[in-house]
Biopython code that builds the backbone (N, CA, C, O; Angstrom):
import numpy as np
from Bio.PDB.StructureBuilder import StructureBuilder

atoms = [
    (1, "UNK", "N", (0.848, -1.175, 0.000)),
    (1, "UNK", "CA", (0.000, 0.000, 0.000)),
    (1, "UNK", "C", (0.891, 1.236, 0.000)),
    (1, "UNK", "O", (1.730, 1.478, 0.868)),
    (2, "UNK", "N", (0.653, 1.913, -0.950)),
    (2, "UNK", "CA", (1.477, 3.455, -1.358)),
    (2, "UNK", "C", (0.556, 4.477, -0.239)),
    (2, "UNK", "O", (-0.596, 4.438, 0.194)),
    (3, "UNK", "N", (1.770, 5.416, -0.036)),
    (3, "UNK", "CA", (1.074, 6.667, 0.529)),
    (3, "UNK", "C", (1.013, 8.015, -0.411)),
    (3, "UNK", "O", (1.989, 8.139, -1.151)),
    (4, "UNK", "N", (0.236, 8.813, -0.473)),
    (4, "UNK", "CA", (0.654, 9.959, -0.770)),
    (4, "UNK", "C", (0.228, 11.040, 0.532)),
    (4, "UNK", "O", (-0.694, 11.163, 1.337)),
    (5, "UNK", "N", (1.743, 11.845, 0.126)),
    (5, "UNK", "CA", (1.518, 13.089, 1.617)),
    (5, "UNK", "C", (1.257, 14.291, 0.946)),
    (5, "UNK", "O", (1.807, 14.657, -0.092)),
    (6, "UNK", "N", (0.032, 15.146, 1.845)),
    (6, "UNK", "CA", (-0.058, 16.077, 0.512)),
    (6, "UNK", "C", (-0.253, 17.125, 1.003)),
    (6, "UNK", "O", (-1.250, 17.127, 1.726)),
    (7, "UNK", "N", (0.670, 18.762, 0.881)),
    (7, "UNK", "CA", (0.449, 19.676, 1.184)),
    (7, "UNK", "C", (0.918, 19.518, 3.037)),
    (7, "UNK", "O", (1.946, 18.948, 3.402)),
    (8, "UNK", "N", (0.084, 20.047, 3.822)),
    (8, "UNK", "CA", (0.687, 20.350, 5.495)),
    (8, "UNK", "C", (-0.299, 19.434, 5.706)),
    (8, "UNK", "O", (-0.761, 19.716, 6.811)),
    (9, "UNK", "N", (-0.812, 18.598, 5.310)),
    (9, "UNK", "CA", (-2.108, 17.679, 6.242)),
    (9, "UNK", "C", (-1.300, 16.813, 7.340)),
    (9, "UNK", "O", (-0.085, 16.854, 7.533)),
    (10, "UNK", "N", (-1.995, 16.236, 7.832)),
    (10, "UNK", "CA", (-1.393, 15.441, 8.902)),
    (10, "UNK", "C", (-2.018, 13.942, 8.778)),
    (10, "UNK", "O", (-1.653, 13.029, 9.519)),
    (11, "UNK", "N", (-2.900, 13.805, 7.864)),
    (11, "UNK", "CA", (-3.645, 12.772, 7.437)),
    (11, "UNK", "C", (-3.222, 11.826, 6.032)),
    (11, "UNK", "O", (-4.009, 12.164, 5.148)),
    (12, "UNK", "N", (-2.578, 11.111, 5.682)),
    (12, "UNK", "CA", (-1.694, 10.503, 4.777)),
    (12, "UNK", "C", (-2.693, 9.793, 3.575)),
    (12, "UNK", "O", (-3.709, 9.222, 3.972)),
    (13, "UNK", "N", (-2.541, 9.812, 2.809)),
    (13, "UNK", "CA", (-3.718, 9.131, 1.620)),
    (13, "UNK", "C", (-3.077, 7.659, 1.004)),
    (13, "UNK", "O", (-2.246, 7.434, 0.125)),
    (14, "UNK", "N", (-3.730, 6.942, 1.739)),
    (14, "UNK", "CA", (-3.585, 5.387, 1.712)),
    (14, "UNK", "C", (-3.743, 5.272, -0.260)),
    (14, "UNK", "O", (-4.633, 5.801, -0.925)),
    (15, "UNK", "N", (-2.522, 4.379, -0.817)),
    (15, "UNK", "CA", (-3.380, 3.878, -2.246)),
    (15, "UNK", "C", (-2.541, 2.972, -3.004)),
    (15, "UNK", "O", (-1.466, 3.407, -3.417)),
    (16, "UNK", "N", (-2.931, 1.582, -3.285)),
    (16, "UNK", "CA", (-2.492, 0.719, -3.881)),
    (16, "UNK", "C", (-0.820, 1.095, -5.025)),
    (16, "UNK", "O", (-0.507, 1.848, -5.947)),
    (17, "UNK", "N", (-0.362, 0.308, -4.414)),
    (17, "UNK", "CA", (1.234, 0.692, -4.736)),
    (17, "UNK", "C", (1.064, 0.709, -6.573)),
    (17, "UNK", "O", (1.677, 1.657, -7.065)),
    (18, "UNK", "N", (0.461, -0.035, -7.429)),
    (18, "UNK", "CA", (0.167, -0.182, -8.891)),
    (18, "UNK", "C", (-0.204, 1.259, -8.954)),
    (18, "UNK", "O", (0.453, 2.221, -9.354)),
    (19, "UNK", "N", (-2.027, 1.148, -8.219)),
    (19, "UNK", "CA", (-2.566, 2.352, -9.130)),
    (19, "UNK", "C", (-1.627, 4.079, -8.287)),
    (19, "UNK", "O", (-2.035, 5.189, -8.630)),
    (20, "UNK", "N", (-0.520, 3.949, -7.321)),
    (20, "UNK", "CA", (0.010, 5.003, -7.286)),
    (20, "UNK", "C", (1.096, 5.408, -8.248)),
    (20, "UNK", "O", (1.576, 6.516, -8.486)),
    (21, "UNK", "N", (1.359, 4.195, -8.747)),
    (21, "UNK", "CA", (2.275, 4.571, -9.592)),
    (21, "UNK", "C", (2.131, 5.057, -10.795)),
    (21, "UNK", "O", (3.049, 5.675, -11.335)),
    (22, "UNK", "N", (0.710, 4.801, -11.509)),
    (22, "UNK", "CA", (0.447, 5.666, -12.659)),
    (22, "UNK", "C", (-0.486, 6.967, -12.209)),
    (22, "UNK", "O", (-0.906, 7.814, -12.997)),
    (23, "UNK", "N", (-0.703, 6.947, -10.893)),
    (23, "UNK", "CA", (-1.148, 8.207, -10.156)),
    (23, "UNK", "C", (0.017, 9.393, -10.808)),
    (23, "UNK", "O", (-0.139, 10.371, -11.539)),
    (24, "UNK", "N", (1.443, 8.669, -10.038)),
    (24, "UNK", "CA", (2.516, 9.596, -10.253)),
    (24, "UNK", "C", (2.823, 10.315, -11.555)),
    (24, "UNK", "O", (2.955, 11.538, -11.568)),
    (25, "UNK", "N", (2.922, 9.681, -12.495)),
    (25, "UNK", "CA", (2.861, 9.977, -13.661)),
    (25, "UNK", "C", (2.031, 10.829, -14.318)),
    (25, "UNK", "O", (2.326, 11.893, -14.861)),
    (26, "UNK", "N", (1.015, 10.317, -14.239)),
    (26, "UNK", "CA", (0.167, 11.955, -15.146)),
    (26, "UNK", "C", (0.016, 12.731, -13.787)),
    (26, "UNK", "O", (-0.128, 13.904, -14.130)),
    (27, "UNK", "N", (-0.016, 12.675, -12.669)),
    (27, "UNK", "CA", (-0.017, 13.705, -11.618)),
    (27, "UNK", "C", (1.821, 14.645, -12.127)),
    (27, "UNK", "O", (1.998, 15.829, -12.415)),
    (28, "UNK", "N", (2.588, 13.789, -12.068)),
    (28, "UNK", "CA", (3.439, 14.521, -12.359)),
    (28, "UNK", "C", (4.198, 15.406, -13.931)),
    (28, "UNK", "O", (5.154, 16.169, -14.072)),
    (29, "UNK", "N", (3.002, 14.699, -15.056)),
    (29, "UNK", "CA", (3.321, 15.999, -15.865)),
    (29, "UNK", "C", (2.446, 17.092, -16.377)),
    (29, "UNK", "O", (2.714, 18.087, -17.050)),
    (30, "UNK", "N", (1.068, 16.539, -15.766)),
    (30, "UNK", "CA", (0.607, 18.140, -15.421)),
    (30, "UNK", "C", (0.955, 18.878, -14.531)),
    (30, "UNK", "O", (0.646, 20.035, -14.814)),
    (31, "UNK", "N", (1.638, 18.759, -13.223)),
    (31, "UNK", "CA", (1.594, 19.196, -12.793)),
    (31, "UNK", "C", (3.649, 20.251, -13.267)),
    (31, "UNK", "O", (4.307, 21.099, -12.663)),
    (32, "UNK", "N", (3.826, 19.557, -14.472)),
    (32, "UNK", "CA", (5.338, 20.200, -14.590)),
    (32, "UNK", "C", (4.873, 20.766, -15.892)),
    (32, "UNK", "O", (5.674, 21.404, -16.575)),
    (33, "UNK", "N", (3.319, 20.536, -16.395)),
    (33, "UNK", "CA", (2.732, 21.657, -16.975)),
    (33, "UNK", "C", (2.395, 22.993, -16.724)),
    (33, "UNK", "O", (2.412, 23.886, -17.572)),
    (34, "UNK", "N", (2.042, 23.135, -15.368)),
    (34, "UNK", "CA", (1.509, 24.305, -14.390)),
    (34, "UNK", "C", (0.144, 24.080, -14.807)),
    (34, "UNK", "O", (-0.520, 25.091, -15.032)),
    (35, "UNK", "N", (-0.572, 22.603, -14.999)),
    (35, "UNK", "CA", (-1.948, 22.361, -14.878)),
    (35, "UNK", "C", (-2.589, 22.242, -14.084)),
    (35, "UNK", "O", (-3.400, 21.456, -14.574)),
    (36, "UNK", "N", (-2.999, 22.477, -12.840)),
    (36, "UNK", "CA", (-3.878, 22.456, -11.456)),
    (36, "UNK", "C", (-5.018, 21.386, -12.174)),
    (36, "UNK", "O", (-5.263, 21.284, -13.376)),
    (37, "UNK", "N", (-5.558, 20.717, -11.170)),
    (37, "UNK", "CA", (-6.783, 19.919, -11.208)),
    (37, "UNK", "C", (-7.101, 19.031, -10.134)),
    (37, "UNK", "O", (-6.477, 19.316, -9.112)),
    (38, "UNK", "N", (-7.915, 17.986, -10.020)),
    (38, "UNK", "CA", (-8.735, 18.129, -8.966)),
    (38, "UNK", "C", (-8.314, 16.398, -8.880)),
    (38, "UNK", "O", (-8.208, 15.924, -10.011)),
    (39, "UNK", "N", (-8.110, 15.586, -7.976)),
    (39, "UNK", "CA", (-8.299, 14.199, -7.558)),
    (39, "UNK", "C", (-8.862, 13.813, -6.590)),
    (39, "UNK", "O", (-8.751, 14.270, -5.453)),
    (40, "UNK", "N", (-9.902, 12.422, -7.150)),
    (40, "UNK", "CA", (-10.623, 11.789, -6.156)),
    (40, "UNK", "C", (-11.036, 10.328, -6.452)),
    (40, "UNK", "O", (-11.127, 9.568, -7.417)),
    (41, "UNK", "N", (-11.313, 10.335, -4.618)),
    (41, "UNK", "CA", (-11.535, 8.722, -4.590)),
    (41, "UNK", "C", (-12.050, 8.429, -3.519)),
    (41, "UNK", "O", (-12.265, 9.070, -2.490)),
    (42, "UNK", "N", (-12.332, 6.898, -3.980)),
    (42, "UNK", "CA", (-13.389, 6.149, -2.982)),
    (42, "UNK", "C", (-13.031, 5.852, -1.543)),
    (42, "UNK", "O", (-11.867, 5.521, -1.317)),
    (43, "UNK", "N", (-13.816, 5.925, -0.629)),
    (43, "UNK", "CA", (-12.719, 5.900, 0.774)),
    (43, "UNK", "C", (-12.469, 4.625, 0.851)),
    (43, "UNK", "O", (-13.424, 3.991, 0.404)),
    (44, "UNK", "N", (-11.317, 3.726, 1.341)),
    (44, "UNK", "CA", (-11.527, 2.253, 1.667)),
    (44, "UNK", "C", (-12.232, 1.647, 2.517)),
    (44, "UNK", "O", (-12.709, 2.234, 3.488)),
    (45, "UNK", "N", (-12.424, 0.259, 2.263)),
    (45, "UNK", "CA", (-13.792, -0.120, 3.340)),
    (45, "UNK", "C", (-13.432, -0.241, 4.370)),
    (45, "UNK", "O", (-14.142, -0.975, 5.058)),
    (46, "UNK", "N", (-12.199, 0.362, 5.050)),
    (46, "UNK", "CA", (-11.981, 0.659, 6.611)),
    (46, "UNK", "C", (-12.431, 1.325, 6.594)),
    (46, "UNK", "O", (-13.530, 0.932, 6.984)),
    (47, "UNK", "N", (-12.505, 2.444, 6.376)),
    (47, "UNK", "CA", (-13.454, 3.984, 6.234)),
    (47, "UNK", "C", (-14.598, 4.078, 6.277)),
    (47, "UNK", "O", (-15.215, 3.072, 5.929)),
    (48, "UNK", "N", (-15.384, 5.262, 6.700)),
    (48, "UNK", "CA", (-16.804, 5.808, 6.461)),
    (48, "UNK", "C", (-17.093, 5.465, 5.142)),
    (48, "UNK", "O", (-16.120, 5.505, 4.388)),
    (49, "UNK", "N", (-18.109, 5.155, 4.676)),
    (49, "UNK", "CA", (-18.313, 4.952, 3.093)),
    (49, "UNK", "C", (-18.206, 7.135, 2.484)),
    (49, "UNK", "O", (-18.117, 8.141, 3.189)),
    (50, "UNK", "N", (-18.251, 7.034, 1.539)),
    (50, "UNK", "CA", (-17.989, 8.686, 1.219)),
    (50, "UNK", "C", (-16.789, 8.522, 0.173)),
    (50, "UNK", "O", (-16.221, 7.441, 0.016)),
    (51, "UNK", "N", (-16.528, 9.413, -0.365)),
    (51, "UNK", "CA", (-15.170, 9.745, -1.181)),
    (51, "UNK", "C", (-14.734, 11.030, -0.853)),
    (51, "UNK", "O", (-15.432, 11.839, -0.241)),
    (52, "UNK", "N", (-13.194, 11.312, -1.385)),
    (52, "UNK", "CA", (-12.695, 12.520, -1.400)),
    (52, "UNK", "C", (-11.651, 13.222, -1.937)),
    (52, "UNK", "O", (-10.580, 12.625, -2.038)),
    (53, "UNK", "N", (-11.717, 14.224, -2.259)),
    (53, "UNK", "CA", (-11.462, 14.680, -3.448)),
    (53, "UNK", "C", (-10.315, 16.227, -2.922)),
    (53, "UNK", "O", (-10.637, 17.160, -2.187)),
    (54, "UNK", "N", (-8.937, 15.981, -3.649)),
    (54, "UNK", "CA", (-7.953, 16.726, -3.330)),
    (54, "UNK", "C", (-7.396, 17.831, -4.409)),
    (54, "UNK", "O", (-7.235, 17.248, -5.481)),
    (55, "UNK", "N", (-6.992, 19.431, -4.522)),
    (55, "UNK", "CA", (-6.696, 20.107, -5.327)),
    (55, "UNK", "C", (-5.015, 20.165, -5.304)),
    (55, "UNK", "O", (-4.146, 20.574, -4.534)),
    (56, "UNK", "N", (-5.099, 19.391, -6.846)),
    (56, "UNK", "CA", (-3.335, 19.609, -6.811)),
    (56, "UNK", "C", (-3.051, 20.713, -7.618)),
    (56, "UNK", "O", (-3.595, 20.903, -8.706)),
    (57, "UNK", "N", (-2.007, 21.625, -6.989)),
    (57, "UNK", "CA", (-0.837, 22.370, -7.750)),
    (57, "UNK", "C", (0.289, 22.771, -7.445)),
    (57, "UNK", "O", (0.679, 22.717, -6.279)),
    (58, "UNK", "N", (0.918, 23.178, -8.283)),
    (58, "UNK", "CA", (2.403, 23.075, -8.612)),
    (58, "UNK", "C", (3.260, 23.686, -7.000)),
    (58, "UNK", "O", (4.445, 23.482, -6.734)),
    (59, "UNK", "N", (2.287, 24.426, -6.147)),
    (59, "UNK", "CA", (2.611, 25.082, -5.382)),
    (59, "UNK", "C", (2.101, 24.313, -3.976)),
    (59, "UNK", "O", (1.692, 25.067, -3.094)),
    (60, "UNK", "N", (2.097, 23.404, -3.803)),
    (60, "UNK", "CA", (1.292, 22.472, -2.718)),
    (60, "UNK", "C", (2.336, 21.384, -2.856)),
    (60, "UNK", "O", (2.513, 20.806, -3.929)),
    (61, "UNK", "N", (3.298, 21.001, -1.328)),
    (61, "UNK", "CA", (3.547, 19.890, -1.361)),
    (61, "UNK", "C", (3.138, 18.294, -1.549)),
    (61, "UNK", "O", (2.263, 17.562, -1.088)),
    (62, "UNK", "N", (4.049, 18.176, -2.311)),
    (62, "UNK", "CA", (3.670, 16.528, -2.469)),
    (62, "UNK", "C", (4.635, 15.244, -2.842)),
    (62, "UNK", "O", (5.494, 15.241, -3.724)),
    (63, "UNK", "N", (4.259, 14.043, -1.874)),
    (63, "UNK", "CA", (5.230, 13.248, -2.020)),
    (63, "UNK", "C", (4.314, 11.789, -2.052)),
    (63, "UNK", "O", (3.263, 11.532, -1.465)),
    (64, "UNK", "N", (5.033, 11.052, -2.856)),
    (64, "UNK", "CA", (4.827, 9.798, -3.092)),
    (64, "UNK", "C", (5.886, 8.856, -2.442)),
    (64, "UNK", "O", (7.101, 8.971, -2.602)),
    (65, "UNK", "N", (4.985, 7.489, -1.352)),
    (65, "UNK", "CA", (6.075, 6.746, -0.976)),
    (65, "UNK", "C", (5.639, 5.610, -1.410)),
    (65, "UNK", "O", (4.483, 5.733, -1.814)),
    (66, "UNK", "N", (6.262, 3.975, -1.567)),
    (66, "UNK", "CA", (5.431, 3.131, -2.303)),
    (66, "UNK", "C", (6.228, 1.982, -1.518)),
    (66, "UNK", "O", (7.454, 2.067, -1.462)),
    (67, "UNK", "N", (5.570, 0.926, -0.920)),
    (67, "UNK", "CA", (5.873, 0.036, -0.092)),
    (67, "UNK", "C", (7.456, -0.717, -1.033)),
    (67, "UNK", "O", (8.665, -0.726, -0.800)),
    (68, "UNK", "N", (6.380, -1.373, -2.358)),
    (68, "UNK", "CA", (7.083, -1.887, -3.423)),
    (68, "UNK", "C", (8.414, -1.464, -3.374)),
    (68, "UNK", "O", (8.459, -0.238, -3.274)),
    (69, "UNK", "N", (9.669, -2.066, -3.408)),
    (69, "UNK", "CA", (10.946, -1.253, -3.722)),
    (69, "UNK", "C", (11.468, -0.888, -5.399)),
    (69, "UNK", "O", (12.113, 0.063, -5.840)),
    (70, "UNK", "N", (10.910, -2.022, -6.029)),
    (70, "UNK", "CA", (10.493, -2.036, -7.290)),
    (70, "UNK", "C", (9.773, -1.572, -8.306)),
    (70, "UNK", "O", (8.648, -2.050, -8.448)),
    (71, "UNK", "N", (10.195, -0.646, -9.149)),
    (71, "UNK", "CA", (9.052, 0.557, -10.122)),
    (71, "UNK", "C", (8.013, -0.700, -10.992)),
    (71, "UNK", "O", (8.635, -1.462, -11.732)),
    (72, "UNK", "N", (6.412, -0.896, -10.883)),
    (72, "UNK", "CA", (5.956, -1.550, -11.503)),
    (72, "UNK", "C", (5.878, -0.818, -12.615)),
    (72, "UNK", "O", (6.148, 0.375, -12.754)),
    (73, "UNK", "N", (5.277, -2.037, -13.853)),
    (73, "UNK", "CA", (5.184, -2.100, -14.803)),
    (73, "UNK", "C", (3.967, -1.377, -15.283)),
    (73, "UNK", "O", (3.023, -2.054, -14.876)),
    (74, "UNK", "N", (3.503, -0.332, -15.951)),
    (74, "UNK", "CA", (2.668, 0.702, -16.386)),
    (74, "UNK", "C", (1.893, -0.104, -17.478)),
    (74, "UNK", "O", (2.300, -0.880, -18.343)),
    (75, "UNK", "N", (0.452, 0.400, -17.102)),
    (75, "UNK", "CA", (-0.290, -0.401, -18.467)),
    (75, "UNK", "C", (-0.699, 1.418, -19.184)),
    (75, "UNK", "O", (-1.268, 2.409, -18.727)),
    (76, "UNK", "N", (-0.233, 1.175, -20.096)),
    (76, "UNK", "CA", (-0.579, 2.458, -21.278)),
    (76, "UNK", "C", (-2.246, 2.637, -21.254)),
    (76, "UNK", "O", (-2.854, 3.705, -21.323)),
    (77, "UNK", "N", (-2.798, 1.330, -21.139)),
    (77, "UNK", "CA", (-4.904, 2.147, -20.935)),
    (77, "UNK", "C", (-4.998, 2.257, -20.219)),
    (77, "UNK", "O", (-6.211, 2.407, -20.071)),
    (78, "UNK", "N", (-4.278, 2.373, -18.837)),
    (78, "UNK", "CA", (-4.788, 2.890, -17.809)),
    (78, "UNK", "C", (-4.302, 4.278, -17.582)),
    (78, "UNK", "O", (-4.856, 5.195, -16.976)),
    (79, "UNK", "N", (-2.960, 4.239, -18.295)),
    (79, "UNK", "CA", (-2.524, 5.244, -18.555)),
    (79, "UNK", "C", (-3.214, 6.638, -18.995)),
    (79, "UNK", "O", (-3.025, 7.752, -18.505)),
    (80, "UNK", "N", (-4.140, 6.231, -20.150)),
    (80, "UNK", "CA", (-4.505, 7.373, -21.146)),
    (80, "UNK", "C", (-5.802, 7.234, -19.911)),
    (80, "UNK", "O", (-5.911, 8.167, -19.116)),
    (81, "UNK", "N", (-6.445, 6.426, -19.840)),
    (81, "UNK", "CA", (-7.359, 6.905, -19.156)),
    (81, "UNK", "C", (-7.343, 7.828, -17.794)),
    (81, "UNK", "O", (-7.993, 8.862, -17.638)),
    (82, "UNK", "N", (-6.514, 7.263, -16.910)),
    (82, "UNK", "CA", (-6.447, 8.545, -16.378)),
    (82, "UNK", "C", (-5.815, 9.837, -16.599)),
    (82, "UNK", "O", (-5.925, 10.853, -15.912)),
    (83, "UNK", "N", (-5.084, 9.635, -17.737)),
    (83, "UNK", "CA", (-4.831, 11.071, -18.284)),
    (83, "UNK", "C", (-6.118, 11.858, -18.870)),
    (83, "UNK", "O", (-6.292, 13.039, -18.570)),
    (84, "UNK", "N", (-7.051, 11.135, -19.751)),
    (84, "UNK", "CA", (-8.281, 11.704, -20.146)),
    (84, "UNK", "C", (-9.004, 12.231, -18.726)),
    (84, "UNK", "O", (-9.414, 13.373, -18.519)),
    (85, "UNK", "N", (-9.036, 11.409, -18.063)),
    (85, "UNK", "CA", (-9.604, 11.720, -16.817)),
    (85, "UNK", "C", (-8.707, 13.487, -16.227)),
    (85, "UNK", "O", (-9.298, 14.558, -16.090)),
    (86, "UNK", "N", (-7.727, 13.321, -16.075)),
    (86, "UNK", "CA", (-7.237, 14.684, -15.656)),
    (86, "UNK", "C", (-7.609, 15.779, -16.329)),
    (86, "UNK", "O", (-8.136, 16.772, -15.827)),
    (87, "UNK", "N", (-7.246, 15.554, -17.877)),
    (87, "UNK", "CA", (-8.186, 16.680, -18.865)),
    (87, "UNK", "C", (-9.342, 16.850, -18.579)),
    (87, "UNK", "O", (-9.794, 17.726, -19.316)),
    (88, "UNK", "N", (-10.091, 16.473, -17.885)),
    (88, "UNK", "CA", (-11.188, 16.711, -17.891)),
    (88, "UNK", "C", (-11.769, 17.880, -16.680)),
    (88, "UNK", "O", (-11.179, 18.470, -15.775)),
    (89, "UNK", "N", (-13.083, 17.888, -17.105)),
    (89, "UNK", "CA", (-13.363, 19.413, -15.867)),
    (89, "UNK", "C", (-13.699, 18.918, -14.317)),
    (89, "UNK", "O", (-13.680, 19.688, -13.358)),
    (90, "UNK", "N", (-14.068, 17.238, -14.219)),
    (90, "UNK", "CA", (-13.640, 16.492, -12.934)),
    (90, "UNK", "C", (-12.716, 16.179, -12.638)),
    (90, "UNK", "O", (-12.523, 15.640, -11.548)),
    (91, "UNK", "N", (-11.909, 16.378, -13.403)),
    (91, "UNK", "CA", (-9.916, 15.988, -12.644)),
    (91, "UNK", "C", (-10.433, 14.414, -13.057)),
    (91, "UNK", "O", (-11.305, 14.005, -13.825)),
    (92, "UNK", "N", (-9.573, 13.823, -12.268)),
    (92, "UNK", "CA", (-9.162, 12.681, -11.517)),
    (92, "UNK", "C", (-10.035, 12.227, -10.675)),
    (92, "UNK", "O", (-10.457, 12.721, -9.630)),
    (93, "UNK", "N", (-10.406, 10.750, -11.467)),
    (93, "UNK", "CA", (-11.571, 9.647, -10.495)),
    (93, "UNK", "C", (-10.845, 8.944, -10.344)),
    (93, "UNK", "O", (-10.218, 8.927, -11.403)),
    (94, "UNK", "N", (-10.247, 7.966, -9.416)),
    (94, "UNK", "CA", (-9.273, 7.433, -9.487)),
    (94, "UNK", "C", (-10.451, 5.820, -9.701)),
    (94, "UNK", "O", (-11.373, 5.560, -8.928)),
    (95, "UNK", "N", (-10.250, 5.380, -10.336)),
    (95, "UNK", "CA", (-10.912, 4.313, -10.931)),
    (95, "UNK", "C", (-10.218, 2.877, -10.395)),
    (95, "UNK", "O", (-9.312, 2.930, -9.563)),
    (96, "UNK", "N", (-10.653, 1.706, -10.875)),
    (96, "UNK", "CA", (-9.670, 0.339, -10.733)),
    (96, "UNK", "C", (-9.588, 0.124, -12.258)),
    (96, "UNK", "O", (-10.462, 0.378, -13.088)),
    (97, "UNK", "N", (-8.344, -0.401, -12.462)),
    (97, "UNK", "CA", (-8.105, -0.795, -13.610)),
    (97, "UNK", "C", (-8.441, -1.962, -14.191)),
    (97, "UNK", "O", (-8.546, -3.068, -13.661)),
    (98, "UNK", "N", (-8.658, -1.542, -15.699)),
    (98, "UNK", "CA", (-9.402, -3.173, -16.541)),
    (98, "UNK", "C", (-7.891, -3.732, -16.525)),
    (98, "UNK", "O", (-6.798, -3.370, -16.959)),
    (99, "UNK", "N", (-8.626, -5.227, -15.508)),
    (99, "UNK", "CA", (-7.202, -6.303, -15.335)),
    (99, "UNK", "C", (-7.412, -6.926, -16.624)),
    (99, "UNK", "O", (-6.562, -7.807, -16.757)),
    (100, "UNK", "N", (-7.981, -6.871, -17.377)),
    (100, "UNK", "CA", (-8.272, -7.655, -18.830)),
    (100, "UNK", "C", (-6.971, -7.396, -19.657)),
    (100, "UNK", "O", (-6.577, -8.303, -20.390)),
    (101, "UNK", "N", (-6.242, -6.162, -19.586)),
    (101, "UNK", "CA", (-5.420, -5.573, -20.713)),
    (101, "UNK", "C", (-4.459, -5.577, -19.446)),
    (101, "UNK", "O", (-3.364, -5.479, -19.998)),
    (102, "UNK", "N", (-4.176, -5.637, -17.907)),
    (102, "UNK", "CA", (-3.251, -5.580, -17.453)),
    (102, "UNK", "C", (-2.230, -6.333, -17.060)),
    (102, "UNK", "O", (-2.442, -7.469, -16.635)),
    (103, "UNK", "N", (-0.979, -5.820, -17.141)),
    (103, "UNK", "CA", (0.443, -7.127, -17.390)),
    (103, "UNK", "C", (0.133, -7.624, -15.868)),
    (103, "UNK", "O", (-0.392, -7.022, -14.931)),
    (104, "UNK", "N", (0.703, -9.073, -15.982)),
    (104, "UNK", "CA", (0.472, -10.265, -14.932)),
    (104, "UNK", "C", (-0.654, -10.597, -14.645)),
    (104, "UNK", "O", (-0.824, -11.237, -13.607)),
    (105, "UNK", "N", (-1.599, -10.308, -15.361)),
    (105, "UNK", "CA", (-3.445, -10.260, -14.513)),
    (105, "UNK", "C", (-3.713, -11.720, -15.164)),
    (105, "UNK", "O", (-3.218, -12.011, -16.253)),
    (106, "UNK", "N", (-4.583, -12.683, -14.383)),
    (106, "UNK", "CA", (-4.722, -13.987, -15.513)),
    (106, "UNK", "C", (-5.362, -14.067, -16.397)),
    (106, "UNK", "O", (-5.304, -14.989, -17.210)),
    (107, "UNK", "N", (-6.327, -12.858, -16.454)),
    (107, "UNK", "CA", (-6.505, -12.911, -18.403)),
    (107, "UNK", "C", (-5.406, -12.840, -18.866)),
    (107, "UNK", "O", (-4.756, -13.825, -19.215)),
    (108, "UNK", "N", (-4.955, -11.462, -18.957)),
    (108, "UNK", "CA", (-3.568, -11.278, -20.028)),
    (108, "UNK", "C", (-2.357, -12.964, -20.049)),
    (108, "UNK", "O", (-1.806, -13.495, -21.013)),
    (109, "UNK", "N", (-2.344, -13.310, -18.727)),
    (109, "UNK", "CA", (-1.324, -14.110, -19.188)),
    (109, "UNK", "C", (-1.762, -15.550, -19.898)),
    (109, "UNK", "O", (-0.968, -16.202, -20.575)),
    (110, "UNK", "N", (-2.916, -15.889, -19.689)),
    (110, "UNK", "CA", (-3.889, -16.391, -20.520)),
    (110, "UNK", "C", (-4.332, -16.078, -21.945)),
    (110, "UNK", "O", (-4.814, -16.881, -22.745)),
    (111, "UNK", "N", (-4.071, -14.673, -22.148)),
    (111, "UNK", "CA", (-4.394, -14.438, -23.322)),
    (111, "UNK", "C", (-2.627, -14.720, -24.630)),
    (111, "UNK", "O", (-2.570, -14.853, -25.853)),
    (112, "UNK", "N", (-1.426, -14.698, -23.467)),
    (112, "UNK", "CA", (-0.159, -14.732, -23.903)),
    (112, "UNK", "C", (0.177, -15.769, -24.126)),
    (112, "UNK", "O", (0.953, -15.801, -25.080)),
    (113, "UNK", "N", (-0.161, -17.268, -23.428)),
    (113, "UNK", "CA", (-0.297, -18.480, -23.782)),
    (113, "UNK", "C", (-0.968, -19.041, -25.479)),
    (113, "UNK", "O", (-0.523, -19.925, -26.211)),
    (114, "UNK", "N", (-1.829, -18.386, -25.624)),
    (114, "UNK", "CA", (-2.467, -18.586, -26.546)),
    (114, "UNK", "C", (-1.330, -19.093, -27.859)),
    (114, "UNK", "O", (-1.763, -19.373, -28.977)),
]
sb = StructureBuilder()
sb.init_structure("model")
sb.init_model(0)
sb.init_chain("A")
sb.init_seg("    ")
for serial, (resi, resn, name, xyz) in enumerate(atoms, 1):
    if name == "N":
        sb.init_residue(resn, " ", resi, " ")
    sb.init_atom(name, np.array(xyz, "f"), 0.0, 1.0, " ", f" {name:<3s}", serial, name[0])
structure = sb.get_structure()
């Protein structure tokens, strides 16, 4: 489980070491765009049910830590999608990814057998 620390909070944002890592990525080149926009997500089911939703910019600390010691492997549709998602006038939904198209998932490696 990845953290992100964000700005002076004192409250740490719990999030799957995969989907933080393509978090990082389009978080980090809009934001070396000087693109501000908006991210959100579902609370986990330790949590109150609810979501919540954070304003990133270029001027607001932020750090990514990731249990993993190892940079995973990026799936490009999850990629664009949450990049479409950032373009957009809701920012960032942080979604789960279609394991159908994703590397190691047992479709895909099922589909590589073939």
């Amino acid at each position: 489980m990845g953290t992100i620390y964000y700005g002076g909070s004192a409250t740490p944002i719990h999030i799957e070491d995969r989907a933080l890592a393509h978090l990082k990525v389009i978080i980090a080149t809009k934001l070396r765009r000087g693109e501000s926009f908006t991210l959100s997500w579902r609370h986990p089911d330790d949590q109150p049910r609810g979501r919540s939703t954070i304003w990133l910019q270029e001027s607001i600390p932020l750090r990514f830590v990731f249990d993993d010691p190892e940079p995973t492997m990026l799936s490009p549709e999850w990629m664009e999608e949450l990049a479409n998602s950032a373009n957009s006038s809701g920012g960032i939904m942080l979604v789960a990814e279609h394991f159908d198209n994703a590397p190691n998932s047992p479709l895909a490696d099922a589909a590589e057998s073939r």
